[in-house]
C-alpha positions as CSV (number, residue, x, y, z in Angstrom):
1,X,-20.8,-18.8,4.6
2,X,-22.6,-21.9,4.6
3,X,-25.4,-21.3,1.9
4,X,-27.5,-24.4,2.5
5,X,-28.3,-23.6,6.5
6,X,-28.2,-19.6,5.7
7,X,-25.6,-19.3,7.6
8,X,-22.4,-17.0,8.0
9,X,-19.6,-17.5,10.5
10,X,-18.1,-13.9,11.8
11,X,-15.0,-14.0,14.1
12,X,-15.7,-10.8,16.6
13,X,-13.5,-9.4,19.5
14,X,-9.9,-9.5,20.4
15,X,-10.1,-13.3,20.8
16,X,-11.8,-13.8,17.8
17,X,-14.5,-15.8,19.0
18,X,-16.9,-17.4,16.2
19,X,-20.4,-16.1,16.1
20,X,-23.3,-17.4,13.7
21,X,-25.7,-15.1,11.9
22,X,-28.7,-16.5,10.4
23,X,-29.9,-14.8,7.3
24,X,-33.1,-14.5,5.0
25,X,-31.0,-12.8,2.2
26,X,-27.0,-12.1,2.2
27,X,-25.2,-9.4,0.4
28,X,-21.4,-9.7,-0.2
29,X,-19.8,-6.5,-0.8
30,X,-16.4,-7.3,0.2
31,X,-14.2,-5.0,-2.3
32,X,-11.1,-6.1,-3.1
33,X,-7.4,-6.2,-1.9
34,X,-4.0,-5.9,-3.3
35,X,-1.3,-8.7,-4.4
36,X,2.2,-7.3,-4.7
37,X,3.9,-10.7,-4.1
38,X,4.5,-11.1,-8.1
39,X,7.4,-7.9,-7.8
40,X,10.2,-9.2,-5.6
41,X,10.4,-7.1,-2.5
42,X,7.0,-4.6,-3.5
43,X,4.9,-6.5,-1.0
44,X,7.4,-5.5,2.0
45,X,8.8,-2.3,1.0
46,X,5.3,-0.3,-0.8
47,X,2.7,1.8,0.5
48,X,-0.8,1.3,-0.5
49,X,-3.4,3.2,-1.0
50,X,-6.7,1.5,-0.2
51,X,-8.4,3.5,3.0
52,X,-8.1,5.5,4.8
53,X,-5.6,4.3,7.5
54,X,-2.8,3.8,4.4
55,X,-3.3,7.6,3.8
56,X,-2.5,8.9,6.9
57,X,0.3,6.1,7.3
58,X,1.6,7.5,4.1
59,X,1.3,11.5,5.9
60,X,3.4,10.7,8.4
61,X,6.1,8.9,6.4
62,X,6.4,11.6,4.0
63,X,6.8,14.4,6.7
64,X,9.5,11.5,8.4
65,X,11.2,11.4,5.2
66,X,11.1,15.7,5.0
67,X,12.5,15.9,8.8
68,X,15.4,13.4,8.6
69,X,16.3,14.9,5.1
70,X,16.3,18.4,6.9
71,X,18.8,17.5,9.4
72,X,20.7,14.6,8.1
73,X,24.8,15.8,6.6
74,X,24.9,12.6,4.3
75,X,24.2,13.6,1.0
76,X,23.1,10.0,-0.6
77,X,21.0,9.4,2.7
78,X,19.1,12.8,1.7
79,X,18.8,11.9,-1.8
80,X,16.9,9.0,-1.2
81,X,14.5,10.6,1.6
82,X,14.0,13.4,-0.5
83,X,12.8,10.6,-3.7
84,X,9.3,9.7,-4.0
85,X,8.3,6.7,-6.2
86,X,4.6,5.9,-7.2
87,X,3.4,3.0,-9.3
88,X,0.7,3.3,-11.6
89,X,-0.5,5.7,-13.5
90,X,-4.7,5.7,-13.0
91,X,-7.1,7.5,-11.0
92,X,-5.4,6.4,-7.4
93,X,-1.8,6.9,-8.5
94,X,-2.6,10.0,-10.5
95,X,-4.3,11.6,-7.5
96,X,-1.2,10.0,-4.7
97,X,0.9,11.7,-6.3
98,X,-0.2,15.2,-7.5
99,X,-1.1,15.3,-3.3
100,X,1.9,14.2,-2.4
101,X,3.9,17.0,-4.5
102,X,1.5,19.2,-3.3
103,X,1.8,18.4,0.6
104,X,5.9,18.7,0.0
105,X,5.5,21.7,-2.1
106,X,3.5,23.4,0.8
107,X,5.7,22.4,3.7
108,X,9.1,23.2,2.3
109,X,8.9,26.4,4.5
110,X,9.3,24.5,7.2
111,X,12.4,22.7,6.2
112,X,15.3,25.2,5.5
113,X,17.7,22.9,4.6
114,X,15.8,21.9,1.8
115,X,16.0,22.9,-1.8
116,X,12.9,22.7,-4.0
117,X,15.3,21.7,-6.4
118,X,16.5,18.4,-4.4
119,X,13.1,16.7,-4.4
120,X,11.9,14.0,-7.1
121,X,9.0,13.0,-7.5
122,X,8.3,9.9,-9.9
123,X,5.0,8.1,-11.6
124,X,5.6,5.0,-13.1
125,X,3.0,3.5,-15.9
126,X,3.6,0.5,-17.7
127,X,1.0,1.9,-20.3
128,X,1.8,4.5,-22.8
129,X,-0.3,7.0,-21.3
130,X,-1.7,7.8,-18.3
131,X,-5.7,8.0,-16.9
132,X,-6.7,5.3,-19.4
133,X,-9.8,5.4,-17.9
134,X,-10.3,8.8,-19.5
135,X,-10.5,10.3,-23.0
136,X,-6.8,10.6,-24.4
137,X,-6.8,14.7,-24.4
138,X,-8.0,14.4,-21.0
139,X,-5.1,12.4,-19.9
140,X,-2.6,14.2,-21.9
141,X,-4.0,17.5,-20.2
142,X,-3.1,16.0,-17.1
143,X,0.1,14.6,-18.0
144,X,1.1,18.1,-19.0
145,X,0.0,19.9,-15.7
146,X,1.6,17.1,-13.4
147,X,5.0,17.7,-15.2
148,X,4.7,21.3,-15.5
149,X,4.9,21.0,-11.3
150,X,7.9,18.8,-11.8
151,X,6.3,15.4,-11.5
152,X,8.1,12.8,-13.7
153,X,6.2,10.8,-15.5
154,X,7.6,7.8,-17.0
155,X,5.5,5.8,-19.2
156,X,5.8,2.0,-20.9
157,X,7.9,1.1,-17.6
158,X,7.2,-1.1,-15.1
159,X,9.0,-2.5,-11.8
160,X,11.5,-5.1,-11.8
161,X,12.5,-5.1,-8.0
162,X,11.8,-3.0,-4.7
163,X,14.1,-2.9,-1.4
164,X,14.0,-0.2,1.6
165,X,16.1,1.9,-0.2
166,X,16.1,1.5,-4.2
167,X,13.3,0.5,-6.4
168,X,14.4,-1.0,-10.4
169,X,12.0,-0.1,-13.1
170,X,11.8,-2.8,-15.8
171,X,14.6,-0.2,-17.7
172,X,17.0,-1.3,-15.1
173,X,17.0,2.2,-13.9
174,X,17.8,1.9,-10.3
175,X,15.9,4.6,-8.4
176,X,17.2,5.5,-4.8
177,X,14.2,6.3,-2.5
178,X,12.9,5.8,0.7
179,X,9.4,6.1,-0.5
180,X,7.5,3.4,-2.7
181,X,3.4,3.5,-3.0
182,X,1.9,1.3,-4.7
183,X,-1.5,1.7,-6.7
184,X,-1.5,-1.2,-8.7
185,X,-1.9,-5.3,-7.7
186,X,-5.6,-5.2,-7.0
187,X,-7.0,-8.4,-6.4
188,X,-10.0,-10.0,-5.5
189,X,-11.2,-10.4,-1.9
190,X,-9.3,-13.7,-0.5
191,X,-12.5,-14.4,1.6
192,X,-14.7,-14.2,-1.3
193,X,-12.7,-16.5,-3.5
194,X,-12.7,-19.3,-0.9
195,X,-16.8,-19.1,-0.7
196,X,-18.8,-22.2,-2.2
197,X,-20.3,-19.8,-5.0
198,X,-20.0,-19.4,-8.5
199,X,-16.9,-17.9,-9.1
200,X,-14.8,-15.9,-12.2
201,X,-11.1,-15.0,-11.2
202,X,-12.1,-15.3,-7.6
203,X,-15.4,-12.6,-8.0
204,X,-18.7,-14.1,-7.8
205,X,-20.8,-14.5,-10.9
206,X,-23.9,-12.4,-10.2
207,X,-27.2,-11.8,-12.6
208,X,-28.3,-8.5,-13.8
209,X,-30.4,-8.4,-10.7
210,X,-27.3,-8.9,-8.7
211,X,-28.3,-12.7,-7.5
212,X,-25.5,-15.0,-7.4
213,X,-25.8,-18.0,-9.7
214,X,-28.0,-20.6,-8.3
215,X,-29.3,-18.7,-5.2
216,X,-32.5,-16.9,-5.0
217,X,-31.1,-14.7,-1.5
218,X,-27.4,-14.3,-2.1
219,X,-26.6,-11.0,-4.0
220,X,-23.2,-9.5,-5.0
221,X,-21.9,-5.8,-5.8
222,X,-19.1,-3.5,-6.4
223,X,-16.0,-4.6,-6.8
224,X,-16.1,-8.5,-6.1
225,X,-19.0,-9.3,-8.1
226,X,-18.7,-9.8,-12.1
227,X,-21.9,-7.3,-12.9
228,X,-23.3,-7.7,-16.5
229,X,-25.3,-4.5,-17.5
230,X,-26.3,-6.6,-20.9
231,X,-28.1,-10.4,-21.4
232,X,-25.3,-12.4,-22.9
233,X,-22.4,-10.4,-21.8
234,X,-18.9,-11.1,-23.0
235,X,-16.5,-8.0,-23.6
236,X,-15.0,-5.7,-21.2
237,X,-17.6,-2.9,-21.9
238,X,-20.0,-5.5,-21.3
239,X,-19.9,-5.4,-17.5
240,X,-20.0,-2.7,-14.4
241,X,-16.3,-1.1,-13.8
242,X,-15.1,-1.5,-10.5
243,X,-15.0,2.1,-9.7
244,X,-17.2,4.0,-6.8
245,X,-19.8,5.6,-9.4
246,X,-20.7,2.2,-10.2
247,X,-21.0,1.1,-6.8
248,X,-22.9,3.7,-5.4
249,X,-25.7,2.9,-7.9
250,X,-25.6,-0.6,-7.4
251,X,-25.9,-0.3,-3.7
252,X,-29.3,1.9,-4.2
253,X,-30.8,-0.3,-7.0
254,X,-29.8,-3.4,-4.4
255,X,-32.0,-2.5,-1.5
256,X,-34.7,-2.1,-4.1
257,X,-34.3,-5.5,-5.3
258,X,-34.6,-7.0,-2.2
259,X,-37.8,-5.3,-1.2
260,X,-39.3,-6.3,-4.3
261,X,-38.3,-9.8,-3.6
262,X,-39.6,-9.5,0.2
263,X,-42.5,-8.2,-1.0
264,X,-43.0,-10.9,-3.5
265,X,-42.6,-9.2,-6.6
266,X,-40.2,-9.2,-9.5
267,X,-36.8,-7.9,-9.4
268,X,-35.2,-5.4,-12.1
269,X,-32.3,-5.8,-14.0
270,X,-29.5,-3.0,-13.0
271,X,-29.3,-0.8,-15.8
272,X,-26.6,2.4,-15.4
273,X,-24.6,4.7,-18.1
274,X,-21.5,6.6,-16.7
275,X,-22.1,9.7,-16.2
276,X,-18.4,10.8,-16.4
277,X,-14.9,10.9,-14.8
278,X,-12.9,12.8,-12.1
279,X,-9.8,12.8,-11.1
280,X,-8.0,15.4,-8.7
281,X,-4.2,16.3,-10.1
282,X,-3.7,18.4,-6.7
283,X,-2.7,22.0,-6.3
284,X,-6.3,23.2,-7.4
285,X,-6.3,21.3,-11.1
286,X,-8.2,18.4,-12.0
287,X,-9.4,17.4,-15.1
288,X,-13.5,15.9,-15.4
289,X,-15.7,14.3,-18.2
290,X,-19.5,14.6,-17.1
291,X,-22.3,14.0,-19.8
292,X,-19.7,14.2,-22.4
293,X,-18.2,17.2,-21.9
294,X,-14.6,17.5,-20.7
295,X,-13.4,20.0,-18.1
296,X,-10.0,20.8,-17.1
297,X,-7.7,22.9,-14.5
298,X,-9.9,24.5,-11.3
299,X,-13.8,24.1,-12.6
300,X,-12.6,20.3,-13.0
301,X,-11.1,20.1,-9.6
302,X,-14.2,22.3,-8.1
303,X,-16.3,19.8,-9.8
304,X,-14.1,16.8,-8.3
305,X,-14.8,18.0,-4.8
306,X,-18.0,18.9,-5.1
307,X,-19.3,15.4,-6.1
308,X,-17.3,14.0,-3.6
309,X,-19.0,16.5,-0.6
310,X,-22.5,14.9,-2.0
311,X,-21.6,11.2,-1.6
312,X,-20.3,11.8,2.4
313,X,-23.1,10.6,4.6
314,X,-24.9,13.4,6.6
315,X,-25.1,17.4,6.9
316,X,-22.4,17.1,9.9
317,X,-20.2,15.1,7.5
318,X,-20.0,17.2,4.7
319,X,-19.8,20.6,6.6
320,X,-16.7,19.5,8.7
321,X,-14.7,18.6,5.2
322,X,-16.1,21.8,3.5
323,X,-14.5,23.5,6.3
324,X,-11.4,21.9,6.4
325,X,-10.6,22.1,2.4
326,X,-11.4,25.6,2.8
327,X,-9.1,25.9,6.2
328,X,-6.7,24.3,3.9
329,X,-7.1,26.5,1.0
330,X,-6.2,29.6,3.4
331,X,-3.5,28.5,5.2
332,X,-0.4,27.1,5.2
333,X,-0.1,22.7,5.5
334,X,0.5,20.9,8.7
335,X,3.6,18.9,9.3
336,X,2.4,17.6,12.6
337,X,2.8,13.9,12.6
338,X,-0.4,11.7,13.2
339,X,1.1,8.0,13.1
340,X,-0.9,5.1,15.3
341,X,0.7,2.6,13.7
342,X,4.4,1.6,15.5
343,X,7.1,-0.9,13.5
344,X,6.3,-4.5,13.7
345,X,8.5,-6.9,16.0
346,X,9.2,-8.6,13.1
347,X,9.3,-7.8,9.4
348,X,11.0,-8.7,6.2
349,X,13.1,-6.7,4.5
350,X,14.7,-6.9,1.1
351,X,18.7,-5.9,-0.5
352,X,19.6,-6.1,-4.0
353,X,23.2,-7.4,-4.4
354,X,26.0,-5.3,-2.9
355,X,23.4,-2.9,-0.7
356,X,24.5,-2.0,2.6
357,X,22.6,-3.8,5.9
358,X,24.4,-1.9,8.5
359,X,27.7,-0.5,9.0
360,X,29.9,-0.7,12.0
361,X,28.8,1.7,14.5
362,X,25.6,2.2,14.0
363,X,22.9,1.5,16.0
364,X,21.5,-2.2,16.3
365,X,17.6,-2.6,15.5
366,X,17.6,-6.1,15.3
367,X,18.5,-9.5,15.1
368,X,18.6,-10.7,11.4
369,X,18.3,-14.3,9.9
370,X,18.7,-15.0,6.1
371,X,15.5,-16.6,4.2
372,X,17.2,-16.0,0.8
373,X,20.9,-15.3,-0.7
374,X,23.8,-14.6,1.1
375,X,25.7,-12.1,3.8
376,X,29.2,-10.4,3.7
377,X,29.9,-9.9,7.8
378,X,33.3,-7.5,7.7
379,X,34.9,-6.7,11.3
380,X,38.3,-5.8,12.7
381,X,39.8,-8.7,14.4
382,X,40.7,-7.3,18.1
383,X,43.8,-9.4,18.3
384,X,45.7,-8.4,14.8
385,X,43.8,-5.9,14.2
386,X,43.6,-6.6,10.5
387,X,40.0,-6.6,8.5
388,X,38.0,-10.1,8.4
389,X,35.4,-11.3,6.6
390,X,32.8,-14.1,6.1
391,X,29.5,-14.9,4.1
392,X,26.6,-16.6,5.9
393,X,24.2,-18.5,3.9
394,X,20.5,-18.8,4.0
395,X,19.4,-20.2,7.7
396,X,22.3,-18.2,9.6
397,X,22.1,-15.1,11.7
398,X,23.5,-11.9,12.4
399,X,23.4,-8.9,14.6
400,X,23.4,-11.6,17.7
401,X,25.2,-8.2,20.1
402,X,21.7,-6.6,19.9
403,X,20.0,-9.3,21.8
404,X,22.7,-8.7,24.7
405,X,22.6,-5.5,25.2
406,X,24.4,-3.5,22.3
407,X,23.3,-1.0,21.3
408,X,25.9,-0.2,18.3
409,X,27.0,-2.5,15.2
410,X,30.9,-3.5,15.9
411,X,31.0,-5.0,12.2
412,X,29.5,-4.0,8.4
413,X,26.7,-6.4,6.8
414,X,26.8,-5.9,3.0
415,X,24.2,-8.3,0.6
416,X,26.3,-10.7,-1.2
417,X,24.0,-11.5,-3.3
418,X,20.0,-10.5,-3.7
419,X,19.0,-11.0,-0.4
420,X,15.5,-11.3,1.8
421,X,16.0,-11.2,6.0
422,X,13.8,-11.1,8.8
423,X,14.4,-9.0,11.1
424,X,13.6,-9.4,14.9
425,X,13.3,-6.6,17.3
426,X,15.0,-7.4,21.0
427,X,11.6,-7.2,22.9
428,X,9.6,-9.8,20.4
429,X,13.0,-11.8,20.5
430,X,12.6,-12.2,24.5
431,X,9.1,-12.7,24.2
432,X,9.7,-15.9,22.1
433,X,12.6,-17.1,24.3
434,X,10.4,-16.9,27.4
435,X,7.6,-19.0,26.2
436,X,9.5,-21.2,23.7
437,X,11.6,-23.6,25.8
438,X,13.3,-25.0,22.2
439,X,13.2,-21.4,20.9
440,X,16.0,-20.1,24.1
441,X,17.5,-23.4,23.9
442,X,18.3,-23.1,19.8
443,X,20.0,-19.8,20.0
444,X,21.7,-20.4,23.1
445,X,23.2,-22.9,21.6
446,X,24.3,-20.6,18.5
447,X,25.5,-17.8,21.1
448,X,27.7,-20.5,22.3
449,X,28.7,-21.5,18.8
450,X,29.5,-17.9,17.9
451,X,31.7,-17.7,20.8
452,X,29.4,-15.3,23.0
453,X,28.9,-18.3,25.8
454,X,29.7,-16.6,28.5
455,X,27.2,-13.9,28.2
456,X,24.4,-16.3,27.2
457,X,22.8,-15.9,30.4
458,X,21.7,-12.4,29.3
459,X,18.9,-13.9,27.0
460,X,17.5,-16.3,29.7
């Protein structure tokens, strides 16, 4: 944004062309984002829950996770599909993952080989409790119900490390699982903390009338503005929560504001009370704090979805998801898969010391190059027939077959050490080597190096 001209640069359309908007009054609502970069390996390996696009990534995973448990004849391999692991313990991971027993619960029927018995399910608060945004009963209530459905909760732990397959709470417990989501890390907007405004911890500092500091037509609301609801604010309590009760209000009182200013009269301070709390625990339970009086099991979670049918936008809105909870409520859960998103061409992925890459024989997804650690490659030499081994060091590669044409492993790639790789898929690999003359010359070069010379032509 470019305050002085009243200016903002958008980048539109799949080239991502600028285009300049002129404005009489701008209104940054931006939210915020998430930051899992300070866990090693959370960033790569967890789900988040954010929109709703992480939601129905997080569908389809878990009814992957069901199906490949339901066939597979390796019993560690359906231990850790069959693990579910979510991180925080507030409203969002309190919800995640009372739905997520709840969608396993109800679409066991379609997985015979499945025991109820064999699935875990696992919250992990670093607090000592859980909905600390609610009165302590309230969240003991639903600490009681979650477990009672066979939700472990563990509390005062947090998480060490993440990989595709294990996640290490700050206990050193060392939790297999195929499934990591993530509900803690928020931070602010990156786009918001690089704007020339008036900034605290990368949220804009915004009046009680929601103006940004030293600008009569920027305003700021929800969750990356710092809101006071009190003249000379300085305590927590002090200023508006991030949460969507807030937000909603602010957003009405907003438009007010700027009429008034338009209209050349004084603006009002924003001035709001919470009316209450609710959170969903799935399976029909919820527990709810509105005007001070607090509600557990189904009124709570009637409550809960009630509210949430008022906020939607339009009559056409809120009929189609009345119909659909009640749809729900009456018949069994869907196990279809709905997954738009396909795997990236390239990707980082994460080992802790001693975890298995690949194993010889199985099938090649990649080419792998090391960022950090180190890389036990174990084969069979073809001559002597006797087992070799050597560790490659950060910079090196392995997994070269893939990217001529094999399609199975011929050696085991075990983590020496903790290791981070990236991982290239064939098809992004050849599109690099066609339009990077340095790129095709580099690992032809290393083919050549790595004895594979003669069938270096297959890259080109």
């Amino acid at each position: 944004i470019d305050p002085k001209l009243q200016q903002v640069t958008v980048f539109q359309g799949v080239q991502r062309r600028p285009t300049i908007l002129e404005y009489d009054h701008l209104v940054i609502a931006l939210g915020s984002g998430s930051d899992l970069s300070k866990t090693p390996g959370l960033s790569e390996h967890a789900f988040t829950m954010k929109n709703l696009s992480d939601a129905q990534l997080l569908r389809a995973h878990i009814i992957e996770r069901l199906e490949h448990a339901d066939i597979t004849r390796l019993p560690d391999v359906k231990k850790g599909a069959l693990t579910f692991s979510v991180i925080g313990g507030g409203f969002s991971g309190v919800e995640t993952v009372g739905e997520i027993k709840e969608l396993i619960d109800r679409s066991l029927l379609d997985y015979p080989n499945i025991h109820p018995s064999e699935i875990r399910v696992v919250l992990l608060e670093f607090s000592k409790r859980i909905l600390n945004e609610m009165p302590e009963g309230l969240g003991k209530y639903a600490y009681a119900n979650l477990e009672k459905r066979g939700i472990e909760i563990q509390l005062g732990v947090g998480v060490a490390e993440a990989t595709g397959t294990q996640l290490v709470t700050s206990q050193n417990e060392v939790i297999d699982t195929r499934t990591i989501v993530a509900t803690i890390g928020n931070t602010p907007s990156a786009i918001v903390a690089n704007m020339p405004l008036s900034l605290q911890e990368g949220r804009v500092l915004v009046g009680r009338d929601f103006r940004a500091e030293g600008y009569d037509n920027i305003w700021s609301i929800g969750d990356c503005a710092v809101i006071p609801l009190k003249e000379n604010a300085t305590k927590r309590g002090d200023f508006a929560p991030p949460t969507a009760q807030f937000a909603v209000r602010e957003a009405a009182h907003l438009s007010l504001n700027i009429k008034s200013v338009i209209e050349e009269k004084a603006s009002k301070p924003f001035q709001y009370k919470s009316k209450g709390a609710l959170a969903s625990l799935g399976a029909g339970r919820g527990v709810a704090e509105v005007f001070g009086l607090k509600l557990t099991g189904r009124v709570a979670w009637l409550l809960w979805r009630v509210y949430y049918i008022s906020l939607l936008p339009g009559a056409q809105a809120r009929v189609s998801v009345l119909w659909n909870w009640l749809m729900d409520g009456l018949s069994r859960r869907s196990v279809a898969q709905i997954n738009s998103q396909t795997d990236p061409g390239t990707r980082y992925v994460c080992y802790r010391a001693g975890d298995r890459i690949y194993e010889n024989g199985s099938r090649a997804d990649g080419l792998y190059t090391i960022i950090s650690g180190a890389v036990r490659i174990t084969s069979m030499d073809s001559e002597t027939g006797l087992e070799k081994s050597r560790i490659l060091a950060v910079g090196e590669h392995f997994g070269e077959l893939m990217l001529l044409g094999a399609t199975r492993r011929i050696a085991t790639a075990v983590a020496a050490e903790d290791t981070k790789v990236l991982v290239m898929t064939q098809q992004e690999f050849l599109k690099l080597a066609e339009g990077l003359p340095f790129f095709n010359d580099y690992f032809s070069e290393h083919l050549k190096a790595s004895g594979l010379g003669d069938k270096m032509e297959s890259i080109k």
